[in-house]
PADO-75994 format. One line per field, with one value per residue (C-alpha): residue number from 0; residue in three letters; chain; x, y, z. Coordinates in Angstrom, 2 decimals, always signed. Layout:
// residues N
resi	c(NUM|...)
resn	c(ala|...)
chain	c(A|...)
X	c(X|...)
Y	c(Y|...)
Z	c(Z|...)
// end
This chain:
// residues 175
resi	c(0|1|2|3|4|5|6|7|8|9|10|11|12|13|14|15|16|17|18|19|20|21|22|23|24|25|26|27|28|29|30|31|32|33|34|35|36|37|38|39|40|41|42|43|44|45|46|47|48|49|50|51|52|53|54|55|56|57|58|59|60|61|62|63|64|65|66|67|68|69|70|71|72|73|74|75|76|77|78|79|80|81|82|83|84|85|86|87|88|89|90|91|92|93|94|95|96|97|98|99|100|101|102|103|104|105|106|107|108|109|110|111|112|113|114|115|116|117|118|119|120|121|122|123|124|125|126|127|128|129|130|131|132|133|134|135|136|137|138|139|140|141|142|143|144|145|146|147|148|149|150|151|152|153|154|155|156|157|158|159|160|161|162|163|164|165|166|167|168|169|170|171|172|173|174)
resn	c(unk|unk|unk|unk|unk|unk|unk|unk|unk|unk|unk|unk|unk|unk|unk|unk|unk|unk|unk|unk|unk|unk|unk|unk|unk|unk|unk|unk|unk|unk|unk|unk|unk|unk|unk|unk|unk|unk|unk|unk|unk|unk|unk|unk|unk|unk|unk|unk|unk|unk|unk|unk|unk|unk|unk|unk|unk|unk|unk|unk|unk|unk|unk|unk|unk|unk|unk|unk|unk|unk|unk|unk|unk|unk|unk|unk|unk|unk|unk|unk|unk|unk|unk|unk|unk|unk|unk|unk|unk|unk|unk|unk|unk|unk|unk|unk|unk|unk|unk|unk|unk|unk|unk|unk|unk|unk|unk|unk|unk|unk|unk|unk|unk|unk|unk|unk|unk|unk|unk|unk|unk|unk|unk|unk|unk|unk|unk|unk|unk|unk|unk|unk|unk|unk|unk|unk|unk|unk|unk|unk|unk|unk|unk|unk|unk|unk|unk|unk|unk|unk|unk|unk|unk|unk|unk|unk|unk|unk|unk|unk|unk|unk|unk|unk|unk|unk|unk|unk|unk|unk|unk|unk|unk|unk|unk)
chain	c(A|A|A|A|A|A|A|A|A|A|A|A|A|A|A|A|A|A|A|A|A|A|A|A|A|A|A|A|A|A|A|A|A|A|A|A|A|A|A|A|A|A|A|A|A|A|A|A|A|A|A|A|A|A|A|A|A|A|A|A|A|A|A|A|A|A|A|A|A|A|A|A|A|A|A|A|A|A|A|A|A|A|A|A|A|A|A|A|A|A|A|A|A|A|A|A|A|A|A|A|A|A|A|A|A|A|A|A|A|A|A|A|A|A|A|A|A|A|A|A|A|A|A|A|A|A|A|A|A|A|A|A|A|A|A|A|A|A|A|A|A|A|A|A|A|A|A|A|A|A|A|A|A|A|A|A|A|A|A|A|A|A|A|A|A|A|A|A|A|A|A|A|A|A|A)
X	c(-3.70|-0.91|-0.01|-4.00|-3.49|-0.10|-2.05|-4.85|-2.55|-0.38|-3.44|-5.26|-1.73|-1.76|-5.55|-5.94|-2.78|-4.52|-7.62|-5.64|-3.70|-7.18|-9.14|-6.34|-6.46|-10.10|-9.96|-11.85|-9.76|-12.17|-12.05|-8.45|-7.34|-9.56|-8.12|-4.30|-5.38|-6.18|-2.76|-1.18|-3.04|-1.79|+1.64|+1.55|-0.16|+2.28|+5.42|+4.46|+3.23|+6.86|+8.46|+6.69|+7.47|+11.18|+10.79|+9.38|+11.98|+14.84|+13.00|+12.88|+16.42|+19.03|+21.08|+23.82|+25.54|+24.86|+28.49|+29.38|+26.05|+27.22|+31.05|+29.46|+27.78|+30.48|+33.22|+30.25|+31.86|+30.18|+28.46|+28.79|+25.80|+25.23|+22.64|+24.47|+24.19|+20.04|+21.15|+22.38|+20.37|+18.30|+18.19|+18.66|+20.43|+18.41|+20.55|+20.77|+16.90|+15.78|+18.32|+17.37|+13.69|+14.45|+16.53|+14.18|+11.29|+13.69|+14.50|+11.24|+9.59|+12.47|+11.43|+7.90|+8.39|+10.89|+7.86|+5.58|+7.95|+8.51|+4.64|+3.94|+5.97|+4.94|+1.53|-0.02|-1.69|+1.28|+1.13|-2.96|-2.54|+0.41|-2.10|-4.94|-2.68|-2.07|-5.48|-6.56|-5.64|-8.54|-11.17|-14.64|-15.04|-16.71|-20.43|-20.06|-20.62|-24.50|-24.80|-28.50|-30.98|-29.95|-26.42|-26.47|-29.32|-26.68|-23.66|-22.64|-24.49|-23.51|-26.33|-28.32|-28.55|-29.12|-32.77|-33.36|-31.54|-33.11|-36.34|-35.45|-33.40|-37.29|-39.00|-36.31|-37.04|-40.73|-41.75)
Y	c(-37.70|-35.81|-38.94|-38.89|-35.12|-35.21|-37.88|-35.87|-32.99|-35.70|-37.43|-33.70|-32.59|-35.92|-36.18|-32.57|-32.90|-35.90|-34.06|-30.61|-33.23|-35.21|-32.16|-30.53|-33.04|-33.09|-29.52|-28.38|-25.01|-23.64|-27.50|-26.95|-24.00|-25.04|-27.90|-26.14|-23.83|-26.54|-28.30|-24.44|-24.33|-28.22|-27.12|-23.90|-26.06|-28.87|-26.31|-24.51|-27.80|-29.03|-26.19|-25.10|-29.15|-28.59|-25.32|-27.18|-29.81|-26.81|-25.97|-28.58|-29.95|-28.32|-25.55|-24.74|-26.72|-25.28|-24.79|-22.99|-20.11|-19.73|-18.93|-16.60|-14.78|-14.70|-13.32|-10.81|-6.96|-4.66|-1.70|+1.34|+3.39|+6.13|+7.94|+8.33|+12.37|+12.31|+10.37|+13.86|+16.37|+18.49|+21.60|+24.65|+22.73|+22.78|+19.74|+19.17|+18.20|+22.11|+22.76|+19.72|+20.72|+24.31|+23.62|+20.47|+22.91|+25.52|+23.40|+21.95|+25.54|+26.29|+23.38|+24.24|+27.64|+26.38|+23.99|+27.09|+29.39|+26.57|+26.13|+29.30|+30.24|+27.37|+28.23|+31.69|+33.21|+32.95|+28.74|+28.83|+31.41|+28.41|+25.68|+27.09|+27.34|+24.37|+23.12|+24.74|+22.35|+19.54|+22.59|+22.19|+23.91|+27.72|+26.85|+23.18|+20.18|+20.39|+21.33|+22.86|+21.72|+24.96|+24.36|+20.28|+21.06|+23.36|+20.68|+19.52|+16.46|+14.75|+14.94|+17.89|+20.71|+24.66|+24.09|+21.10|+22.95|+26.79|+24.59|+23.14|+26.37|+27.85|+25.38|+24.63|+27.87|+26.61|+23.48)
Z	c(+15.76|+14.10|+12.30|+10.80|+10.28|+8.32|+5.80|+5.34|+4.16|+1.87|+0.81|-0.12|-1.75|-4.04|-4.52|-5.87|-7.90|-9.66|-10.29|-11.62|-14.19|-15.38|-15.72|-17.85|-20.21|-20.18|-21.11|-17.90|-17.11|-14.35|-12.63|-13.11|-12.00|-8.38|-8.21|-8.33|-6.08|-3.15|-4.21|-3.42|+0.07|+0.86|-0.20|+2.27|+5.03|+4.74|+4.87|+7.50|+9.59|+8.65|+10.06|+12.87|+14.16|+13.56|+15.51|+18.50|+18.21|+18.28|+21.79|+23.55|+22.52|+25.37|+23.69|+26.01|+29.22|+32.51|+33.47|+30.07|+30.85|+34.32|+33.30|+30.47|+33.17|+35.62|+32.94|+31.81|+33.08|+34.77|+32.95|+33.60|+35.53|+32.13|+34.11|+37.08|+36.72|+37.61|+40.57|+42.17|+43.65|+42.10|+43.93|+42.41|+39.54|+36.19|+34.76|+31.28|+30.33|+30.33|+27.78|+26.10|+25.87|+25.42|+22.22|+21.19|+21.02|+19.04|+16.52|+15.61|+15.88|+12.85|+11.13|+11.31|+9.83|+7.28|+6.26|+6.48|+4.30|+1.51|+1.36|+1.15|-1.77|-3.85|-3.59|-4.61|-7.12|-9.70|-9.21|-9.40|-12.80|-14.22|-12.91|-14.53|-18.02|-17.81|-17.27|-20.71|-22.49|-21.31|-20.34|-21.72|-24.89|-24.31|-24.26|-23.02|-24.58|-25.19|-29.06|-29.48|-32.70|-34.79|-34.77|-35.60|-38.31|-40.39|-40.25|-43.45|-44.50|-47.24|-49.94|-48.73|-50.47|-49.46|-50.16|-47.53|-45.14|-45.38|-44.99|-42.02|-40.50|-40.84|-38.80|-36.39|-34.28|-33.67|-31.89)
// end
């Protein structure tokens, strides 16, 4: 079965190679560009098939002697017991965690204001007045965008004279 699998992949890989070289010299890009992107996905599937099965070969292949681990483990020292200290009683002893969590809670109740302070000076009415300077520049014109009838009618148009547009100026108020 993996022998039927491993020639389907070769077999896709080769077939769709063919078909990506014909159809560029038939001009067909779409047809082309498919066709490379099946011999991509072969060339993935057939690397990764390739080395998950020298993976599982690397498993199942002994990688040490029995006698070797067991004189690793023998000549390993002992460690030391680091927590030895909440081993003791702790009766009317406070240890060393309160002062941990007292001064854990201190310093991230100074970082918090810290935060608070830096925040609070970079934004106020001073950075919205800058912020609104520097928005000028792209604000809508005063009135907005909508131009009304009057206004368009008394551009300059090439070609028409005061007459044309005082006649038009007259009627424009009336609809």
């Amino acid at each position: 079965m993996k022998v039927l699998a491993w020639l389907a992949g070769i077999g896709t890989l080769v077939g769709a190679s063919a078909y990506t070289v014909i159809s560029l010299n038939r001009w067909e890009w779409n047809r082309a560009l498919f066709f490379a992107i099946i011999v991509v996905i072969a060339e993935v599937a057939l690397a990764t098939a390739l080395v998950l099965a020298r993976l599982r070969r690397l498993d199942r292949s002994p990688r040490f002697h029995e006698e070797t681990l067991a004189a690793l483990r023998d000549a390993r020292p002992e460690l030391p017991d680091r927590f030895a200290w909440l081993k003791e009683s702790t009766r009317g002893n406070t240890n060393v965690f309160i002062t941990f969590v007292v001064a854990g809670g201190l310093l991230i109740s100074a970082i918090g204001w810290l935060v608070d302070r830096i925040a609070s000076r970079t934004s106020g009415a001073i950075a919205e007045e800058r912020l609104a300077n520097d928005l000028q520049v792209i604000a809508y014109p005063p009135g907005g965008l909508v131009v009304d009838d009057v206004t368009v009618l008394t551009q300059d148009v090439p070609g028409a004279d005061d007459a044309q547009l005082r006649k038009l100026l007259r009627n424009a108020g009336r609809t």
